[in-house]
VOGU-3710 file (C-alpha; in Angstrom, 3 decimals, decimal comma):
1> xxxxxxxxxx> 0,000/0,000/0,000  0,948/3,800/-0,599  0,388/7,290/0,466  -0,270/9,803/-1,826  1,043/13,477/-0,350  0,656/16,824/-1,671  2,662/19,936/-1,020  1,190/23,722/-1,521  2,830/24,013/-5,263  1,238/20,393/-6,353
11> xxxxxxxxxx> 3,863/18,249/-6,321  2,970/14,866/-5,504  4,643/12,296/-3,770  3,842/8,907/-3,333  5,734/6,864/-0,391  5,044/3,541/1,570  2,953/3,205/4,405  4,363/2,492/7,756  2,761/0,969/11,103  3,106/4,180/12,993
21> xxxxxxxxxx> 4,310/7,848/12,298  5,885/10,206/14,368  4,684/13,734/14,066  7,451/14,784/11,271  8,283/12,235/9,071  11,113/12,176/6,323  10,515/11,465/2,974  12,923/11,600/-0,180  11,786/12,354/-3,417  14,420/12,860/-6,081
31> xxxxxxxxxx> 17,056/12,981/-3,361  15,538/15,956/-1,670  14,097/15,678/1,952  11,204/16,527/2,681  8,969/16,965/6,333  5,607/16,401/6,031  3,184/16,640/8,736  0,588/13,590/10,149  -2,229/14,624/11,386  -3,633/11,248/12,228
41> xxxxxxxxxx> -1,570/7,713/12,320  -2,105/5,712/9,382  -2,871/1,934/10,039  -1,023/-0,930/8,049  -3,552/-2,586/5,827  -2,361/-6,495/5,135  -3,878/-8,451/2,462  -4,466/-11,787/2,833  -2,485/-14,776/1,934  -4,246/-16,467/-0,969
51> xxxxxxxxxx> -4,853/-19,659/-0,003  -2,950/-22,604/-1,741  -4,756/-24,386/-3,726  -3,046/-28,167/-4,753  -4,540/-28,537/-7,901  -3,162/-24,893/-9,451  0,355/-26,687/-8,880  0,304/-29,907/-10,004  2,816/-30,032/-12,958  1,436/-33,401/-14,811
61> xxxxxxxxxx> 2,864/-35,292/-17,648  -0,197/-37,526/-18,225  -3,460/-35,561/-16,860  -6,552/-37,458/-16,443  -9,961/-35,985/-17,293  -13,169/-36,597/-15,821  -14,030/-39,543/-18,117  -10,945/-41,249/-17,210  -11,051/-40,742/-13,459  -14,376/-41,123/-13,924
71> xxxxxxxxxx> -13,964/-45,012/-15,309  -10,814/-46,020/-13,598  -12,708/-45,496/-10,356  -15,847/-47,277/-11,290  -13,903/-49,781/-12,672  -11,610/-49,884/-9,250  -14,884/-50,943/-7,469  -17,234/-52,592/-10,227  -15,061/-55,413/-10,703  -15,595/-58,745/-10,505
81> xxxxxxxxxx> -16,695/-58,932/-6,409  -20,075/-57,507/-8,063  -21,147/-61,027/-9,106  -20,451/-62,506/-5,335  -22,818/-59,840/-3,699  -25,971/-62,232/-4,318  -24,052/-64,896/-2,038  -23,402/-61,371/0,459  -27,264/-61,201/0,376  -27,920/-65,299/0,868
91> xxxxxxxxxx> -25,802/-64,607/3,859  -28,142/-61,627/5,322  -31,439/-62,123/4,099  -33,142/-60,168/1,743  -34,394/-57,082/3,219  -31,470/-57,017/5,588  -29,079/-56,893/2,282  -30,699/-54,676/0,549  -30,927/-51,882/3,982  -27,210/-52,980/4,211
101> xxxxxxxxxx> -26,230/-52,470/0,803  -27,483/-49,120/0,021  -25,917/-48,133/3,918  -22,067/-49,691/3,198  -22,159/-47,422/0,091  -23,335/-44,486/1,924  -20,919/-45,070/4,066  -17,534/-46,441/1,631  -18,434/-42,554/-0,330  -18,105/-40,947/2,746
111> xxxxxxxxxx> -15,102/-42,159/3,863  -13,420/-41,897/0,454  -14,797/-38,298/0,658  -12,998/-37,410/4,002  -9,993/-39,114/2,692  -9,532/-36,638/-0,305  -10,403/-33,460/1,724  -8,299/-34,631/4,853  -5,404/-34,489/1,666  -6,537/-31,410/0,429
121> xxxxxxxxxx> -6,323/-29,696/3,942  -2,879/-31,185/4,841  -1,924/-30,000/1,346  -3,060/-26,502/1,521  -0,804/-26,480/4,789  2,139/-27,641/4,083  1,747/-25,938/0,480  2,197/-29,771/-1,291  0,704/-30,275/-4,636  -0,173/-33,478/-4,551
131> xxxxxxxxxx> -0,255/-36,522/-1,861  -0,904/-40,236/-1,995  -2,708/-42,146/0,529  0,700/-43,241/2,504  1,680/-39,298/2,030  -1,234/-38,201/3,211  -1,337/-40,260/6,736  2,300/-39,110/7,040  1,707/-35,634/6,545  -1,851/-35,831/8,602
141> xxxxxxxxxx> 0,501/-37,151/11,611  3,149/-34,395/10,829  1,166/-31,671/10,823  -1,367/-33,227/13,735  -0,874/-32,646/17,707  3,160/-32,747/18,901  2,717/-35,806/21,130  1,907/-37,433/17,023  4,267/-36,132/15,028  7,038/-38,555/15,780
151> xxxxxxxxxx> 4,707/-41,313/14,795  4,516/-39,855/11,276  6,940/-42,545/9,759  4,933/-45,258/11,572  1,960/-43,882/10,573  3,329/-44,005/6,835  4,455/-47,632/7,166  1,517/-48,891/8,119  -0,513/-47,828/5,445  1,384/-49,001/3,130
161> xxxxxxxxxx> 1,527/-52,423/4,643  -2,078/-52,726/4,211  -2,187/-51,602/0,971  0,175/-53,573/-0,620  -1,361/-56,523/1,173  -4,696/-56,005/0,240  -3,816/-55,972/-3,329  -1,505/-58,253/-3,730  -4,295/-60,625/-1,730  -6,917/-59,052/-4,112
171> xxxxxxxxxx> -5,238/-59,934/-7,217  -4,478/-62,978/-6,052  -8,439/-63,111/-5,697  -8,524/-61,943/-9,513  -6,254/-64,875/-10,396  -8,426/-67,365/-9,372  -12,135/-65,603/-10,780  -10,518/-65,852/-14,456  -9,333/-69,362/-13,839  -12,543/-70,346/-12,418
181> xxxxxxxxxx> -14,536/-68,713/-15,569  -12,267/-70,245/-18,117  -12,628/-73,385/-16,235  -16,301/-73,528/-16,147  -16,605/-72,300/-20,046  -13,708/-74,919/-21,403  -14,850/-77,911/-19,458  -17,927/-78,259/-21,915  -15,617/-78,886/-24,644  -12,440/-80,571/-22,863
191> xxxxxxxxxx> -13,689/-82,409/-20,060  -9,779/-82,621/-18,742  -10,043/-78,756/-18,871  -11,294/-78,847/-15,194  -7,630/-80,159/-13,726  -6,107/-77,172/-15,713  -7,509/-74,681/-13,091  -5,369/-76,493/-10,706  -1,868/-75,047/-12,142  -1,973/-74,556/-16,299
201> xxxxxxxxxx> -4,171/-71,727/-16,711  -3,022/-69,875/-13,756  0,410/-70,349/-15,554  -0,412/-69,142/-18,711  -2,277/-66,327/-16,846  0,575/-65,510/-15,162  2,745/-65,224/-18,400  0,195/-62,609/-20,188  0,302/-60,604/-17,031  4,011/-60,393/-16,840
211> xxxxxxxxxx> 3,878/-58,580/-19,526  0,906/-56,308/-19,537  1,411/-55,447/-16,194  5,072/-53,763/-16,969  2,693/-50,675/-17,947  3,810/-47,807/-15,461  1,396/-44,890/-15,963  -2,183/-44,671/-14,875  -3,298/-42,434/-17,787  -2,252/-45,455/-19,985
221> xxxxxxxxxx> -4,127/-47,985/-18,426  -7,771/-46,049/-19,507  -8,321/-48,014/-22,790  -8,018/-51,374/-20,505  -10,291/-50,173/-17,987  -12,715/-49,222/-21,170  -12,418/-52,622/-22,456  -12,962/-54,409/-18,623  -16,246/-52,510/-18,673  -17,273/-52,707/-21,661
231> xxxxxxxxxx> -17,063/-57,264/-20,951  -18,516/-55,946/-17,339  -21,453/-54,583/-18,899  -21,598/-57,811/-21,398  -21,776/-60,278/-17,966  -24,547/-57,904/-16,335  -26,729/-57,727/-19,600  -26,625/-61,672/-19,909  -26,755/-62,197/-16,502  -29,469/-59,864/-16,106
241> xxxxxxxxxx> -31,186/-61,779/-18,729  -31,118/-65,264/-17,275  -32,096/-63,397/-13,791  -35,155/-62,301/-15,224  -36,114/-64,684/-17,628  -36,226/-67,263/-14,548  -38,487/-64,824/-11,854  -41,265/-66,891/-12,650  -39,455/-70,109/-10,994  -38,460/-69,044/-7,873
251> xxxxxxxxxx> -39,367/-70,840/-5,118  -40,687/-68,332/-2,682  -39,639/-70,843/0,477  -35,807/-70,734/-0,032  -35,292/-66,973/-0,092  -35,692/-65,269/3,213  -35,733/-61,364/3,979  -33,125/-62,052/7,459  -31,234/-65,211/7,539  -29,669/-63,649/11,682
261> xxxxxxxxxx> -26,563/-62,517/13,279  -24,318/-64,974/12,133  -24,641/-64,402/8,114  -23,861/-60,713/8,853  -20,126/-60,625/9,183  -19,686/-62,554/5,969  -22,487/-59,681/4,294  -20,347/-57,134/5,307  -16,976/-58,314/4,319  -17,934/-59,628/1,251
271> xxxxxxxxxx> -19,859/-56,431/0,355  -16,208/-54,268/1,160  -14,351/-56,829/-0,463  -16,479/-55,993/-3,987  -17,444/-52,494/-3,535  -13,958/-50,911/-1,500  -11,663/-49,088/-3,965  -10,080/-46,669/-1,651  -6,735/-47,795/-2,464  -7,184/-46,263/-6,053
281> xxxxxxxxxx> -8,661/-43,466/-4,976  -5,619/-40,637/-4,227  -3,668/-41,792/-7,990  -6,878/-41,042/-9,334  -7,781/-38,014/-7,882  -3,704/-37,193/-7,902  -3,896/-37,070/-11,797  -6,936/-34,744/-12,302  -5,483/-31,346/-12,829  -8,849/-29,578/-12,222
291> xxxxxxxxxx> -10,830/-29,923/-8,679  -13,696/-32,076/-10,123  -13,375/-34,728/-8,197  -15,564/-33,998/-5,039  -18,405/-31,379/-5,249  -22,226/-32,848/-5,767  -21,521/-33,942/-9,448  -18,226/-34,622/-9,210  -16,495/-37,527/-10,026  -16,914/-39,598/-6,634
301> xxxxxxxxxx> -20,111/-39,209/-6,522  -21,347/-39,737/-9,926  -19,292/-42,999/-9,946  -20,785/-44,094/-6,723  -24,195/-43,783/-7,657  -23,948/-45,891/-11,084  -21,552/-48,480/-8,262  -24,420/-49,058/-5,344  -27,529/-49,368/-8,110  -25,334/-52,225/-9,664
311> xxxxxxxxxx> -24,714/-53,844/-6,557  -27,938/-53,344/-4,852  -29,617/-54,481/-8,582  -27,507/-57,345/-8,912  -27,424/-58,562/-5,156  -31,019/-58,469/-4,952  -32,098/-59,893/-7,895  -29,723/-62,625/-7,897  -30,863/-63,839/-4,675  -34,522/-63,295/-5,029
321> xxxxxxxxxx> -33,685/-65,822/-8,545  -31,491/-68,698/-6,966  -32,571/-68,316/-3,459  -30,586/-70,851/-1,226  -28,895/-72,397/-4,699  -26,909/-69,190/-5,183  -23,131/-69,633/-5,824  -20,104/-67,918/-4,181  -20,440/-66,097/-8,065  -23,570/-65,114/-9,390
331> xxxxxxxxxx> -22,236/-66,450/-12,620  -21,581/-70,386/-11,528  -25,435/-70,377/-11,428  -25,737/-69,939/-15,126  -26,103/-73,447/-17,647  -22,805/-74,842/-18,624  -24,036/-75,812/-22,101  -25,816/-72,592/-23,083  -23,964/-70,427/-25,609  -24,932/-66,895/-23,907
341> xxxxxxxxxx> -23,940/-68,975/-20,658  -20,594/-69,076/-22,053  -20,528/-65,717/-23,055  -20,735/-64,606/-19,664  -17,804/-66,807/-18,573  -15,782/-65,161/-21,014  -16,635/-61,883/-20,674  -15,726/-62,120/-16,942  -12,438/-63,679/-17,630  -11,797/-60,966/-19,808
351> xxxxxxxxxx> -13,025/-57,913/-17,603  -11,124/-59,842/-14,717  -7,714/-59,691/-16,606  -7,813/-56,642/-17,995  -9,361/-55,193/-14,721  -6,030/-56,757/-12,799  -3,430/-54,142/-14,180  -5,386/-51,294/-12,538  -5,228/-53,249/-8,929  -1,424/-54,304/-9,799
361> xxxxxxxxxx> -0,289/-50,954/-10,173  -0,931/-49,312/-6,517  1,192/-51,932/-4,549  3,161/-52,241/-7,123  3,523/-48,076/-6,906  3,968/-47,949/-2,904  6,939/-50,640/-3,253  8,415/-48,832/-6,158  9,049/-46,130/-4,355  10,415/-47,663/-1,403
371> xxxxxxxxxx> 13,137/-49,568/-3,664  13,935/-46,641/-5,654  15,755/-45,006/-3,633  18,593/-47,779/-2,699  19,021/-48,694/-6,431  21,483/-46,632/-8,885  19,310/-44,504/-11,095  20,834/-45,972/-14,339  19,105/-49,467/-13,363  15,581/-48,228/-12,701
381> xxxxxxxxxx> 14,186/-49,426/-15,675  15,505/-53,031/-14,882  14,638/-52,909/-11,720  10,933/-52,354/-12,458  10,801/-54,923/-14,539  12,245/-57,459/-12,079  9,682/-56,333/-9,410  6,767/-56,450/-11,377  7,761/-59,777/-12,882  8,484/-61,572/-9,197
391> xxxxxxxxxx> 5,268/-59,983/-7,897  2,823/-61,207/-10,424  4,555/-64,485/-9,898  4,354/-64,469/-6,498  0,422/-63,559/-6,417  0,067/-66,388/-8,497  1,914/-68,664/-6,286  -0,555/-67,323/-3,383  -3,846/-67,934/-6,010  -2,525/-71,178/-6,765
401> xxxxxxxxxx> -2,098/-72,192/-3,065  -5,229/-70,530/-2,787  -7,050/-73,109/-4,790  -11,145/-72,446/-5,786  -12,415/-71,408/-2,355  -13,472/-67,811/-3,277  -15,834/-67,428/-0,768  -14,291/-67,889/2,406  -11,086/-65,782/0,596  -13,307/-62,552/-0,345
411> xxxxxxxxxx> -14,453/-62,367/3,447  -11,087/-62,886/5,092  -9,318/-60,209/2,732  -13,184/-57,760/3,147  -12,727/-58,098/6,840  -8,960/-57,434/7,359  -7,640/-55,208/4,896  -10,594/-53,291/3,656  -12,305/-52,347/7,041  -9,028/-51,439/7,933
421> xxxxxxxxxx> -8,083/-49,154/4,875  -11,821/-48,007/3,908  -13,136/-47,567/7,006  -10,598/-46,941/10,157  -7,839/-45,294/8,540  -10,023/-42,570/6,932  -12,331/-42,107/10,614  -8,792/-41,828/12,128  -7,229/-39,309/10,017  -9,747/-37,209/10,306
431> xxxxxxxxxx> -10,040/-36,702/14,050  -6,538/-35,569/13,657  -6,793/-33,278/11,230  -9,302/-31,726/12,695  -7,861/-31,587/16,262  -7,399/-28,040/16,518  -9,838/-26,761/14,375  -12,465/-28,475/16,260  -14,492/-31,312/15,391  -17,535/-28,909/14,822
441> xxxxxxxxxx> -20,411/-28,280/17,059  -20,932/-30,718/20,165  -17,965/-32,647/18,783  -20,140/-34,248/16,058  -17,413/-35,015/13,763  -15,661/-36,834/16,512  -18,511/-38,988/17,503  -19,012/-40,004/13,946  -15,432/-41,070/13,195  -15,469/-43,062/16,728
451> xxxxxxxxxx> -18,735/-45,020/15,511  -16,972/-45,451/11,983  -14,255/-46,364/13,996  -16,093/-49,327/16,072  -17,933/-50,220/13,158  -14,607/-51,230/11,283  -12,954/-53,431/14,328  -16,651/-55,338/14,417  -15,934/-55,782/10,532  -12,265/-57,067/11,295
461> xxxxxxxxxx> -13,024/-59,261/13,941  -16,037/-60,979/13,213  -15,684/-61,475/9,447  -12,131/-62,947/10,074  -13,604/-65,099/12,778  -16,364/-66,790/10,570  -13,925/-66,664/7,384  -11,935/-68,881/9,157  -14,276/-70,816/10,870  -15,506/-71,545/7,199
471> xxxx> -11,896/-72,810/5,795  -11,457/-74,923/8,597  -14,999/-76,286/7,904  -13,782/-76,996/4,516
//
């Protein structure tokens, strides 16, 4: 700010402002001093800081638009644990899946949506551009209460832990739907087809994947998610078909509106397991270079909406058609010798595999990093291709030893990892963030984090109880 002065023969001069003035005050104008009188003190104005905003700074080499965040994240969470939500509603009961449903996807968009903004606040702090989801529990703890801040590293390493776990495990998961489908669709033709699952076609599997998955940018993995959904939306339009073409056989005594406490735990974990993408959430968001993510059209909701109508559709239907019959996948239910039945099991196999890249690359990512940094910069490009070589063979070493038992799989991996990472690490994160700020009016934003909070150690302990309750069974 300046000060305009005028003497009795017009001249003007124009000098800075100061905090406080004594009654004379020199000024130099064209190196002549010159003693001007205050009448009155003149305050110091400041203007405000502009406020960082992350997105202004993000220097990108391959930006995503809303169309490709837009499918990579429905894609991330419309994946192949769609087809076992009808067994997730056999376990609760109608009515009780279909309240549930609709309430876990409330509740998986508003944790993803506290996730971004408590990144978007830390960012705006610490003046960051961009942060993952590792970064961003870091920096939360960094930036959080002093008795915290040393736990920032920890905080980091734990994250991490359970996201390269639950993908690797979810892969794995992958692995064994597309050996399952090709099983199921080859058997028809070559009877011997059904000890293949056992080793050969996760082998050969493997071997495309090795290769595909040596793909390092998420920008460049759009036209794969296109294709996954694009076979997706093949398995739900024949599926759909057979679903509704066979309403008029249902027996009305094997499907029940609340099958009680105990079929709960598997419900919920098996529900996370399908719907949970919070692991691909931050490189997605990360890559947009304009704010369109959140808002009320943004990308996280308009993607969640299309997510919980196919669930709750296909869930509910599914069950309401096979009743007690219904299959760990929706999809086992469907005639073996039936062309459009075989369809199905190779559209699956191919939204499966080409769905697998976009899982592979955020473990994949977090270790990357890690690694980087202890390996000479002239052998980076090796060195990615050794990791992502030994980990696809190592998640199909864990699919293999995993054999065909999908179910009992999808509700240990729901109920550890992703009540952990969907549900507790978000609730967490924000109470800290928050801390001195407040947590809003009567501490509502606390209370709600603690239930979220409860709600995802119920989640971890009971679905890993039955889980393995049900492999030992086995």
């Amino acid at each position: 700010m300046t000060v305009t002065v005028k003497e009795n023969n017009h001249h003007t001069l124009t000098i800075p402002s100061l905090e406080t003035y004594d009654s004379k005050t020199e000024l130099v104008n064209n190196e002549k001093c010159l003693s001007v009188p205050v009448l009155y003190p003149i305050p110091c104005i400041s203007v405000p800081e502009k406020i960082y905003s992350p997105h202004e700074h993000r220097q990108l080499t391959h930006p995503n638009n809303f169309l490709g965040a837009f499918l990579h994240l429905v894609k991330s969470s419309l994946g192949t644990g769609v087809l076992a939500v009808p067994r997730a509603f056999k376990s609760a009961g109608l009515l009780v899946g279909l309240i549930g449903n609709i309430l876990i996807g409330i509740l998986c968009t508003h944790t993803v949506y506290i996730l971004v903004k408590t990144s978007e606040k830390v960012c705006a702090r610490g003046k960051i551009p961009s942060l993952g989801f590792a970064d961003t529990a870091e920096e939360v703890f960094k930036q959080g209460p002093k008795p915290l801040r040393r736990y920032s590293g920890a905080a980091r390493l734990f994250v991490e832990i359970a996201l390269v776990s639950t993908y690797y495990l979810g892969v794995a998961v992958y692995m064994v739907f597309i050996s399952v489908s090709l099983t199921k669709l080859l058997k028809e033709y070559y009877p011997q087809a059904e000890e293949w699952d056992k080793y050969l076609l996760k082998l050969i599997i493997m071997s495309l994947l090795m290769f595909l998955c040596q793909i390092r940018e998420i920008k460049h993995l759009v036209p794969f998610s296109f294709i996954a959904n694009v076979a997706l939306a093949v398995v739900f339009g024949i599926t759909g078909y057979y679903i509704f073409s066979g309403l008029d056989e249902v027996k009305q005594e094997t499907v029940h509106f609340s099958n009680g406490f105990s079929g709960i735990p598997s419900f919920f974990s098996t529900v996370l397991f399908a719907m949970e993408g919070i692991g691909t959430i931050m490189p997605v968001e990360n890559s947009m270079p304009k704010p369109k993510f959140l808002g009320p059209c943004g990308v996280l909701n308009s993607a969640m909406v299309v997510i919980v109508f196919f669930f709750t559709s296909i869930g509910f239907l599914g069950y309401y058609r096979y009743g007690d019959a219904t299959e760990v996948t929706i999809t086992k239910n469907l005639p073996d010798d039936e062309i459009l039945a075989q369809i199905v099991q190779a559209a699956i196999a191919i939204s499966v595999f080409f769905s697998f890249m976009l899982q592979f690359y955020i473990p994949t990512d977090i270790m990357w990093k890690r690694l980087k940094r202890i390996i000479p910069r002239e052998k980076h490009n090796l060195a990615q291709i050794a990791l992502r070589t030994i980990m696809v063979a190592i998640v199909t070493a864990i699919a293999i030893a995993g054999g065909e038992d999908l179910g009992s799989l999808i509700d240990l991996v729901g109920a550890i990892f992703f009540s952990s990472l969907g549900f507790l690490i978000p609730a967490g994160l924000e109470i800290i963030v928050d801390f001195e700020d407040g947590w809003g009016r009567y501490h509502w934003k606390l209370i709600k984090n603690v239930l979220i909070i409860c709600l995802a150690i119920f989640a971890l302990v009971s679905g890993s109880y039955y889980a393995i309750l049900d492999m030992i069974e086995k």
